[in-house]
N, C-alpha and C positions, 0 to 999 in steps of 0.2 A: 642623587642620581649619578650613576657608573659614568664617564666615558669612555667613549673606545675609540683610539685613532686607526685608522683601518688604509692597509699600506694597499692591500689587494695585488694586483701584478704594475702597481708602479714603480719599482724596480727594476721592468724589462729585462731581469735577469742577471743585474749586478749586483752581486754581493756589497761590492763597498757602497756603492747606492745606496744600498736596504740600511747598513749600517747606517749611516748618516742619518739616515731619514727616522732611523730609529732614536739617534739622539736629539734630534728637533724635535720629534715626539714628547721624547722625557722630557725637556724642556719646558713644554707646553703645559704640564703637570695633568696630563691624562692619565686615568687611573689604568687602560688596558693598551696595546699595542694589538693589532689583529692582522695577522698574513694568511693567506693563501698556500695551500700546500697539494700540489699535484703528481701523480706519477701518468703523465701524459697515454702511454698507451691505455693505460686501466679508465681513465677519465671519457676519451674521446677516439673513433673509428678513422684510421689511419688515411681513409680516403673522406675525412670531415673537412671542410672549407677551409675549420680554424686551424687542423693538427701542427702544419708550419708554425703559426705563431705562437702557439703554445710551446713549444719542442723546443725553438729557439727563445724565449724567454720568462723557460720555466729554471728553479734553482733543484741541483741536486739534492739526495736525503746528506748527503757529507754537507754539501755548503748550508744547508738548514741545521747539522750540527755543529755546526762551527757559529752560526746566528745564533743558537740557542745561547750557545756558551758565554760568547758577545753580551746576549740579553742580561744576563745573568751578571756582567761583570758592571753594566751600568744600573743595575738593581731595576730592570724593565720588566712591567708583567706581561707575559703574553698568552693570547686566546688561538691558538690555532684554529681557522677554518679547512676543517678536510675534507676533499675533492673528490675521495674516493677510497677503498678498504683499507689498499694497500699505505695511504697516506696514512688513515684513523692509524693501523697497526705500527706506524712507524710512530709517531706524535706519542701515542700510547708506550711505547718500549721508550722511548726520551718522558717517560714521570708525567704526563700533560695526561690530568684529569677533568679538567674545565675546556669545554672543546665547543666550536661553531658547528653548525652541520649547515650550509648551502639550501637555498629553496630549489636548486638545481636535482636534488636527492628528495624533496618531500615524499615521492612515490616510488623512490627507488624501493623496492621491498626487497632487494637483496641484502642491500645495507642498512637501509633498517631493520631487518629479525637479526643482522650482525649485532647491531649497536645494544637491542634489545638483550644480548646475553652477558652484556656487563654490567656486573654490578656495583664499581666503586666508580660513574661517570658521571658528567651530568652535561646538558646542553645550552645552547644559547639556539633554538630553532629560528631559521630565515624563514620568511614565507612569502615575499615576493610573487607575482602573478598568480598562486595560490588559492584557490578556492574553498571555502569550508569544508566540505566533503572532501578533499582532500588533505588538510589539516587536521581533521578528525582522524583520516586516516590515519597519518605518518602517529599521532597523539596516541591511535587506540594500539599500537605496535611499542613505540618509547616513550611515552607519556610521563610515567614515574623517573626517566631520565632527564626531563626536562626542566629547566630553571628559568628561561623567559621564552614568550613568542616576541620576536622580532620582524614588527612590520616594517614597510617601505616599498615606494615603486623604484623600477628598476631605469625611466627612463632618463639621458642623462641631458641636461640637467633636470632636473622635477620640476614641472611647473606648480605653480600655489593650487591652483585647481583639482591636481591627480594627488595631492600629499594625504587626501582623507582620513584626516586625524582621527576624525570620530572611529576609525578601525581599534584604535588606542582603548576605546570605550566599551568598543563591543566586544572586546578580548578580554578587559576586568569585568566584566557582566556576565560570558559566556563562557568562557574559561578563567574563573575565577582562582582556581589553583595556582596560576601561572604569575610572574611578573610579566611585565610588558616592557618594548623597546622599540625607538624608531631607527633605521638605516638610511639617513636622512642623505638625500643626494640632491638636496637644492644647496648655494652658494651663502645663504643668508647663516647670518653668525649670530643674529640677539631675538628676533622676532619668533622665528620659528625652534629655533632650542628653546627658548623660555616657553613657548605656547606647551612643548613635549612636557616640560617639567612641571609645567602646572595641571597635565593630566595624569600627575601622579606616577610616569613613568620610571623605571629603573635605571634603565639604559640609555644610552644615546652615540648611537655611531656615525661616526663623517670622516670622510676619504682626506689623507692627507697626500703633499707632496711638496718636494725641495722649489718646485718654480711650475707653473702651467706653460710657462713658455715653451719648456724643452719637449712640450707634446707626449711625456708617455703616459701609459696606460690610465686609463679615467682621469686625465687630466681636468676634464670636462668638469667636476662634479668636486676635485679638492682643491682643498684650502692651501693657501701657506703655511707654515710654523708662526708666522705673528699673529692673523688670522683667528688662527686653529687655538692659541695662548688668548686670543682677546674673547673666543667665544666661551674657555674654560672661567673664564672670570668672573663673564655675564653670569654664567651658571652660579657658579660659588657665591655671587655677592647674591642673587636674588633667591636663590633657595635656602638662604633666610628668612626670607618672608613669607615661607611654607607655614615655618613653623610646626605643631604638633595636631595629630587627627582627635580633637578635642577640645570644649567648651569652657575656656576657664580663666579669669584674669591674669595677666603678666603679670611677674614681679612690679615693673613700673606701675605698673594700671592699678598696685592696692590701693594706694595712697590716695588717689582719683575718687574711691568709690566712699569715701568718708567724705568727702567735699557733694560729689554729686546724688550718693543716694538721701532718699527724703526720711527722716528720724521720728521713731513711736517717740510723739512727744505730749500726749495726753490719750483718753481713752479714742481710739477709734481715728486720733485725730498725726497725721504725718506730714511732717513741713521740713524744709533744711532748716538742719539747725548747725551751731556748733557742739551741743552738747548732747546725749544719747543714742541710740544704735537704731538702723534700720529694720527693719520688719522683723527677717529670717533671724539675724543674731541675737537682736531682742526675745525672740519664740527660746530658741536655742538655753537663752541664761535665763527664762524663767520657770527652765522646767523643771520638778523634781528631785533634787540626786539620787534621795534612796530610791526613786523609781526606777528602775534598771531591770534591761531585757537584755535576752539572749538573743544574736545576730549568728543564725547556724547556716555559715556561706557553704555554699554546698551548686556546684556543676557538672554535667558531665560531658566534659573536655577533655578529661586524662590522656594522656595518649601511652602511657608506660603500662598503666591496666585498667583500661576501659571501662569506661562505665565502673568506675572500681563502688562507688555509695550505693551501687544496686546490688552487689553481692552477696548471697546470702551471710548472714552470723547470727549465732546463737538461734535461736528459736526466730528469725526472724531476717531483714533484710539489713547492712551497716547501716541507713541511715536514719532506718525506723528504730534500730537500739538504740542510735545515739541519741535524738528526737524524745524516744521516754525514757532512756537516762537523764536528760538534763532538766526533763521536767519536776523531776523527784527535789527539785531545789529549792529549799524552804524560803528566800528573800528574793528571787527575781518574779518580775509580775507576769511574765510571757516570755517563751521561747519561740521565734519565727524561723521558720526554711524562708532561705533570703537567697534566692538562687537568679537567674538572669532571664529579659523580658526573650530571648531568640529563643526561635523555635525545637533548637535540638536539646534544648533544657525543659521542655515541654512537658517529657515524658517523667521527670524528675519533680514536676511541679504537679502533675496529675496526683502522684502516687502520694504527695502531699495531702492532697484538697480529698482522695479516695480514704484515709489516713486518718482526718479530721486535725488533718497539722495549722496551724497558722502560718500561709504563706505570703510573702511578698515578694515580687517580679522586678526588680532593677536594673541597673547596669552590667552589661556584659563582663565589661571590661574592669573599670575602679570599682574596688570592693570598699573606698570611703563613701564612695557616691550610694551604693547602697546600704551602707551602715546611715550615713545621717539619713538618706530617704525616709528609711525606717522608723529614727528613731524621733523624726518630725512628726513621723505621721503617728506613733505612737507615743509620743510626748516624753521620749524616756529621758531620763540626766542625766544616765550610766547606760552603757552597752557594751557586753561581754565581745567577743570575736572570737568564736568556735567553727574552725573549719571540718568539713563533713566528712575526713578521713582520719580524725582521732577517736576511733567509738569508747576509750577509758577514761575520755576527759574526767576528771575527777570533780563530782558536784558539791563534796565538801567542803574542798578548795575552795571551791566559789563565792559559796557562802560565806568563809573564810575571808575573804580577798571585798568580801563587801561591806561588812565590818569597819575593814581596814579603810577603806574607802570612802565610806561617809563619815568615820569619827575623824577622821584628820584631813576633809574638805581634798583630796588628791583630785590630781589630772589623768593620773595612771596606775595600775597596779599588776602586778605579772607575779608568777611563781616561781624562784629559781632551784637547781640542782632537783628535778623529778626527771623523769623516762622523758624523751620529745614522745609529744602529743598527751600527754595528761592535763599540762595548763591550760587553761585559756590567759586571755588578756582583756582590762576591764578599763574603759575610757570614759570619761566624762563629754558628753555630747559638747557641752559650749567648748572645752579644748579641742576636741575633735576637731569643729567647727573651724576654729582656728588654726590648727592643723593644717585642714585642706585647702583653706585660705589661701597659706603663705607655701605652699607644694607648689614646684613648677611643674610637673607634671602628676594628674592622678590615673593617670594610667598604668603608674607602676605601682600603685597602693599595695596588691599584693603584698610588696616588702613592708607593711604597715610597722612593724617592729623593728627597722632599721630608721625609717625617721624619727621612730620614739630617742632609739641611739644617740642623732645628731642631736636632740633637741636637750640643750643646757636648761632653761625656761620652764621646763615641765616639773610640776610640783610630781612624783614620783617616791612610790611605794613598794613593798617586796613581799615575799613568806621565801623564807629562805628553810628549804627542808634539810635538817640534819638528820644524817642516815649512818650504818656503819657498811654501807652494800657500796663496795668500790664503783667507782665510776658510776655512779647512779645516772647522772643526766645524761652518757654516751649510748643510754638501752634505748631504742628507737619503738614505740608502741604506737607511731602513725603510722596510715598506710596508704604509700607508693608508690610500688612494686609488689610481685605476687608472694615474694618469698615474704614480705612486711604482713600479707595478707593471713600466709601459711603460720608468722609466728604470734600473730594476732589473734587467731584459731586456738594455737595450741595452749594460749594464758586461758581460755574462753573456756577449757576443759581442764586444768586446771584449778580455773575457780568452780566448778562447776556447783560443787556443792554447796556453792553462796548465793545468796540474791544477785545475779548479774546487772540487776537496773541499779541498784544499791552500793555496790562493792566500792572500796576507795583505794587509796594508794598505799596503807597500811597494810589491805588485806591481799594487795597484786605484790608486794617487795620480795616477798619471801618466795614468792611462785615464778620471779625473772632475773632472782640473783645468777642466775647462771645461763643469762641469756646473751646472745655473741652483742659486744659493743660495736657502734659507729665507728670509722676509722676517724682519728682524731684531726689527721694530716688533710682529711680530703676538703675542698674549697665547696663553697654555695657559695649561689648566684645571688647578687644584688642588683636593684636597678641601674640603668644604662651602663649596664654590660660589665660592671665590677663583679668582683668577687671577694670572698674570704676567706680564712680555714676556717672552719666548722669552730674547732677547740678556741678561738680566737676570737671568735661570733659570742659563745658562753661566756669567756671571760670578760668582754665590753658589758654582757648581759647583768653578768652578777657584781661588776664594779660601778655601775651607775652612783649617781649620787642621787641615791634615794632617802627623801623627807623622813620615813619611817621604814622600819624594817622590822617581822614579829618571824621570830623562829620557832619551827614544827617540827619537833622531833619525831622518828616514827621507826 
């Protein structure tokens, strides 16, 4: 969860004030700084109650540059709240693309179809006394501009009564797109932050200032700097205890579940023991090897080309070629569409079951969770991992790689030096098993082929293709993009003349030798938030220390 120290006008309009206040801030180790920026006539009507007090303790657009510069020299991040155009346009010309917009303006709709014609912004929306009907408004104008609703009431101090957290809930429910944040103007430092952060909030603003004594502006509602540092604390030690939005032992917790779960220790019959395995891992290592299916993960999440496995290709749609191309494979027992139980994969699951595909419906999110699903429920020993944007997986490979597999008992087997997207990758369910075991997080499974990487442990096999076509493994034949689509297309005609459910890697070489490479230099994403070069990625790939290795010329 973000903090944000929020100065608002308690600086009464002195610069060196605001400075200061800005270094107790840093201090505090808040992740955001938040000021107030007004050009009083544009704000407010000259014969308004407040105009005097505004006038006289508002900072010039110079003395707000000259603060920026300050910010900048103590490494402070700051959120400008603007008050009004003429503020946004200045904030905006000083580089500030992460901007507050005031619940003051939710209906301003001047400044909103302003805000609405930018396109590199983004906001933090206040909504304060704010009605849905009006939030919907200011939403259905800048919406796409928006990065949280920030709720809160405005009076000062909040009583526990008016804080109505539960709004927190009904903003991830009904504007689900949105992060959420509260602009917390009660005095409590651990009860009410930690209650924000246990609803999953992003944000969390609270009014600071140098002393309540000296009475300026919302004195009423901030903290001290020790305060403001004791409530950063509370936050940082207990959202820990957040932890991950997922079901799954800690590290500490494995060692526990050998002690406490009950052991197949006769037929039918399960007691702690110290010797034998529990139920599920017992299933897992008695099933089959050479039994092995095809796990064809397949979503439609994409967001770079939509719906890209509904596509048309070749005489058909990509994920119905892919689906009876892989069927064509003489040693797997069943290929499943393994696509996820939500509802917008629906449409993906139908065209399945319309198809006469074999589907199973699993997790959204860890694509281990629905490979062992699967391969539980289908008792397999081995399972392929064919994701539903390579339609030239190569099924000879496979067959190939299964060989390899069962004659020398592996954990794993891969393809190296082919086009990305013709291998699959081929696991033994009890490794698996333990695989996801000992993962702290499977929500990044996706990366499934970078914990093979880390893993020393894994009895590990290859088909290492020798080719004389330069850079063979930089040719890209997955597809993720439209132009991947377009050159995907153009192999498809090409082969035309061939059996396209049949065709292998031998008979696609000669038809993509002069196809544009990958850039070698560019980085992919790894879980929590690493990355690597691409050509770096390959090279860990083909240097493993693999049990056996059989080389394919072609």
């Amino acid at each position: 969860m973000k903090i944000i120290a929020e100065s608002a006008f308690n600086h009464n309009g002195s610069l060196d004030y605001l400075k200061e206040l800005a270094i107790e801030a840093k201090k505090t180790k808040a992740d955001y700084f938040t000021i107030q920026i007004m050009d009083v006539a544009e704000f407010c009507t000259k014969d308004y109650s407040k105009y005097k007090i505004y006038e006289e303790n508002t900072l010039t657009f110079p003395e707000w540059q000259e603060f920026f510069k300050y910010s900048k020299e103590i490494d402070l991040k700051i959120i400008p709240c603007v008050l009004d155009t003429s503020s946004f346009d200045f904030c905006y010309s000083e580089g500030f693309r992460f901007l507050k917009l005031h619940a003051t303006d939710i209906s301003n709709i001047a400044m909103l179809e302003k805000m609405a014609t930018f396109d590199d912004v983004s906001f933090i929306l206040e909504t304060q006394c704010a009605t849905n009907l009006e939030l919907k408004f200011a939403l259905n104008l800048i919406g796409d501009k928006v990065e949280c609703l920030m709720h809160g009431f405005s009076n000062y101090p909040t009583e526990v009564e008016d804080l109505n957290l539960n709004t927190l809930d009904y903003f991830a429910t009904e504007y689900p797109n949105y992060s959420t944040g509260l602009a917390d103007h009660s005095l409590d430092i651990d009860k009410i932050p930690l209650m924000v952060l246990a609803k999953g909030c992003d944000y969390i603003e609270k009014h600071i200032t140098l002393s309540r004594n000296n009475r300026n502006f919302d004195y009423q509602v901030s903290l001290y700097p020790h305060e403001f540092s004791a409530m950063v604390s509370y936050i940082r030690h207990y959202e820990k205890a957040l932890g991950n939005v997922m079901k799954h032992p800690t590290k500490t917790e494995l060692s526990y579940r050998n002690v406490m779960y009950k052991k197949v220790v006769g037929p039918n019959e399960f007691k702690r023991a110290d010797y034998g395995l529990d139920y599920i891992s017992h299933k897992f290592n008695s099933f089959k090897k050479e039994n092995i299916g095809i796990a064809l993960i397949a979503r439609l999440k994409s967001q770079r080309l939509p719906q890209k496995v509904l596509k048309p290709f070749h005489d058909t749609i990509l994920i119905d070629f892919l689906y009876k191309r892989l069927n064509t494979s003489i040693k797997t027992k069943k290929t499943v569409l393994a696509t996820s139980t939500l509802l917008e994969d629906a449409p993906l699951a139908q065209i399945g079951y319309d198809n006469k595909f074999n589907v199973y419906l699993g997790h959204a999110v860890s694509v281990i969770d629905r490979m062992l699903e699967l391969a539980f429920q289908e008792e397999f020993g081995g399972v392929f991992r064919v994701t539903g944007d390579n339609p030239f997986t190569d099924v000879e490979l496979i067959d190939e790689m299964i060989d390899l597999f069962v004659a020398n008992d592996l954990d794993y087997v891969r393809v190296n030096n082919t086009p990305f997207g013709v291998s699959a990758e081929l696991f033994s369910t009890e490794y698996l098993w333990k695989l996801y075991l000992e993962m702290s997080n499977p929500m990044n499974s996706e990366y499934l082929t970078y914990f093979i990487l880390k893993d020393d442990t894994a009895k590990k096999g290859c088909i290492d293709i020798i080719s004389d076509i330069e850079d063979l493994k930089f040719i890209n034949l997955s597809v993720d993009y439209q132009e991947d689509l377009d050159q995907a297309l153009e192999l498809v005609t090409k082969l035309n003349s061939k059996n396209l459910y049949t065709s292998n890697l031998k008979d696609m070489v000669l038809e993509i030798k002069d196809f544009k490479r990958e850039n070698k230099d560019k980085y992919i994403k790894l879980p929590e938030g690493e990355e690597i070069q691409f050509s770096k990625f390959l090279d860990q790939l083909s240097n493993q220390n693999y049990k056996i290795r059989k080389k394919i010329k072609i």
